[in-house]
FIGU-981055 format. One record per residue: x, y, z of N, C-alpha, C in turn; residue in one letter. Coordinates in steps of 0.02 Angstrom, whole numbers, padded with zeros to 5 digits, always signed. Example, Ala and Ser with C-alpha at 12.3 -4.5 7.8 and 13.67 -1.06 7.14 Angstrom:
REM FIGU-981055
+00660-00284+00390+00615-00225+00390+00660-00165+00390a+00642-00112+00354+00684-00053+00357+00645+00002+00394s
***
This chain:
REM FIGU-981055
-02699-00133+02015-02631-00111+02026-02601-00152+02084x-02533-00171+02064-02518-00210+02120-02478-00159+02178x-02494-00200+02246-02473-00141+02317-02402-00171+02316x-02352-00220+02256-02283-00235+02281-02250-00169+02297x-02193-00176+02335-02147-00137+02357-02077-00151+02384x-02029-00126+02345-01964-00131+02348-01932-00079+02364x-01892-00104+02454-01847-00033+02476-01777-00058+02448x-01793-00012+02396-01708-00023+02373-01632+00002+02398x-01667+00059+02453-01607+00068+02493-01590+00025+02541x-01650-00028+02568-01615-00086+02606-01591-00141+02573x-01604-00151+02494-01570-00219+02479-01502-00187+02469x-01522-00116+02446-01424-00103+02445-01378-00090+02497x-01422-00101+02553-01391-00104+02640-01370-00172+02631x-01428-00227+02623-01393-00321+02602-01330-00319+02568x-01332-00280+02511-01279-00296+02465-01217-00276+02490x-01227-00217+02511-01143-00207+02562-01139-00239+02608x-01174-00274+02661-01175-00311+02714-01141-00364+02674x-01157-00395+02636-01133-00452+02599-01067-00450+02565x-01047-00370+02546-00993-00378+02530-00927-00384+02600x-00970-00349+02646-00916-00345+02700-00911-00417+02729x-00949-00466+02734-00972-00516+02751-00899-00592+02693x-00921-00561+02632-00861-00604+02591-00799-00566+02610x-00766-00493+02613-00713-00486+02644-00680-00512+02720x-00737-00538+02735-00701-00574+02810-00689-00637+02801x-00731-00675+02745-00726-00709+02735-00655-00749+02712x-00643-00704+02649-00575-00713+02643-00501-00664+02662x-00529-00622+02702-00474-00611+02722-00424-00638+02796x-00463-00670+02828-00448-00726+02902-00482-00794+02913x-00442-00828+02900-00480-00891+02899-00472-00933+02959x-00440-00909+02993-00397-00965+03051-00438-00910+03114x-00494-00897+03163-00504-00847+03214-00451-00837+03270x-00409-00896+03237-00360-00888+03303-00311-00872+03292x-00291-00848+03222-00212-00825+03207-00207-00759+03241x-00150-00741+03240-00104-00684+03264-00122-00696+03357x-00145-00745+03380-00168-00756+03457-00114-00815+03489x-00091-00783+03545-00055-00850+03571-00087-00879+03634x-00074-00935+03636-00103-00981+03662-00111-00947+03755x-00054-00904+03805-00086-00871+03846-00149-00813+03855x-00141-00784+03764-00186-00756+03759-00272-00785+03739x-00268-00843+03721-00330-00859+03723-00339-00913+03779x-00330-00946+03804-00313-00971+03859-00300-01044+03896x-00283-01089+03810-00259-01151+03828-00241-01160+03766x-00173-01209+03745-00152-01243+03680-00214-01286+03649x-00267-01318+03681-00291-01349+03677-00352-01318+03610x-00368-01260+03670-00416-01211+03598-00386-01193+03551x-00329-01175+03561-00273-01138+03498-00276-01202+03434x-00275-01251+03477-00252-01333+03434-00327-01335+03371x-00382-01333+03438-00445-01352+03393-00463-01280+03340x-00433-01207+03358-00447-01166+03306-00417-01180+03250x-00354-01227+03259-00303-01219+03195-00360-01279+03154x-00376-01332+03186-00418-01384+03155-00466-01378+03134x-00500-01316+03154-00571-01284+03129-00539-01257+03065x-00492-01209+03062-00472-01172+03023-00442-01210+02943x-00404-01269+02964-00409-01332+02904-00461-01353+02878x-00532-01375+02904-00578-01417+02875-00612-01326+02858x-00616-01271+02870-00651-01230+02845-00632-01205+02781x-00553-01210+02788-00510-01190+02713-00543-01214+02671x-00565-01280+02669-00579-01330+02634-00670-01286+02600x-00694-01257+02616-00788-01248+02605-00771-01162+02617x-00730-01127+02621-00714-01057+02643-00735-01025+02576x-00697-01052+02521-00674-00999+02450-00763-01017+02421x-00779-01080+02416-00860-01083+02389-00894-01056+02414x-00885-01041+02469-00939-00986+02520-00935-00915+02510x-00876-00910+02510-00856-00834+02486-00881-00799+02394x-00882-00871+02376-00899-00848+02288-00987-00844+02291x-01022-00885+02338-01071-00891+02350-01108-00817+02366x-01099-00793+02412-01108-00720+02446-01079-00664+02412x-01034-00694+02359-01009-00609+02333-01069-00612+02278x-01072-00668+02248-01131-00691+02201-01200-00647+02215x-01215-00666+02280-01264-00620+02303-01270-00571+02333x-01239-00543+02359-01221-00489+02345-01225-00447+02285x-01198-00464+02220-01193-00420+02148-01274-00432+02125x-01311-00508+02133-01396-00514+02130-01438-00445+02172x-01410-00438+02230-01445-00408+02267-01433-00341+02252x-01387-00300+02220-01363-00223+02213-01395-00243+02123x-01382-00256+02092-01431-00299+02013-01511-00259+02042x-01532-00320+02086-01608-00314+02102-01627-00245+02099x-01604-00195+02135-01599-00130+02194-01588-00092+02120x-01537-00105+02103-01543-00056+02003-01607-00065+01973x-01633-00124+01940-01685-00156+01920-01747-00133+01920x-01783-00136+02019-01829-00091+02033-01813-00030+02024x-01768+00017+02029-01767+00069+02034-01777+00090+01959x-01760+00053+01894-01784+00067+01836-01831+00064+01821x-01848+00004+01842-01942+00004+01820-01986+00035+01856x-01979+00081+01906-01984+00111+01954-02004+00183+01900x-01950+00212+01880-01940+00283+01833-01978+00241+01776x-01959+00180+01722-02013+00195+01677-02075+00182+01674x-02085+00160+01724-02177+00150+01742-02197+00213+01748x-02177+00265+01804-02197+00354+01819-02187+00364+01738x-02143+00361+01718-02133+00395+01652-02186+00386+01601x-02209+00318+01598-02248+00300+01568-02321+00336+01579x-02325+00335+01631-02389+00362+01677-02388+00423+01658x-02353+00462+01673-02349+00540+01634-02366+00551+01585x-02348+00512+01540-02338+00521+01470-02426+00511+01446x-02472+00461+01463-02522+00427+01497-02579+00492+01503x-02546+00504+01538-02579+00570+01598-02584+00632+01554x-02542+00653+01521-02539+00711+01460-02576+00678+01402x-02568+00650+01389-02610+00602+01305-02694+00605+01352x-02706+00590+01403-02791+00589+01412-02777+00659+01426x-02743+00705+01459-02786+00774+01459-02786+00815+01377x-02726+00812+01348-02730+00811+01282-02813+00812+01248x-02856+00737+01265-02894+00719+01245-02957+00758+01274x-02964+00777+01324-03021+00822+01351-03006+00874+01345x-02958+00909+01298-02965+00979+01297-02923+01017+01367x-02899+00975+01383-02841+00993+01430-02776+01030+01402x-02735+01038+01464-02671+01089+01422-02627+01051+01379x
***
């Protein structure tokens, strides 16, 4: 018998982590919008967030399809075990009554 083991309540902790993870993703792309430049504390950073924020536009949306991707793998997985999980016991039961069956059991 194998000792694998799958906590399926933590891959489905991943899978929401991941979904919250693609909602930031696309919902702010620039870290520096709605910030003005006294508030963060030179044009200079404001300048290089907006420039970060261009070349990231650019690799943002593939990243985001990437992680929602896994994300739906990872809540998939977490269903998966948890089925084969019930029809293995089930099986086993079923198993378990057919040999007592056989010895004169109930």
């Amino acid at each position: 018998m194998s000792d694998l083991k799958a906590d399926t309540r933590r891959i489905r902790e991943c899978s929401r982590a991941l979904q919250r993870i693609h909602n930031s993703f696309t919902d702010r792309a620039n870290p520096a919008e709605d910030f003005s430049p006294a508030e963060i504390g030179d044009q200079r950073i404001v300048d290089a967030f907006h420039e970060f924020a261009d070349n990231w536009k650019i690799h943002r949306k593939d990243l985001a399809e990437k992680i929602e991707k896994l994300g739906v793998i990872t809540w998939e997985a977490a269903k998966s075990y948890d089925a084969i999980d019930a029809k293995l016991a089930q099986a086993l039961r079923e198993q378990d009554a057919r040999a007592g069956r056989g010895r004169g059991g109930k």
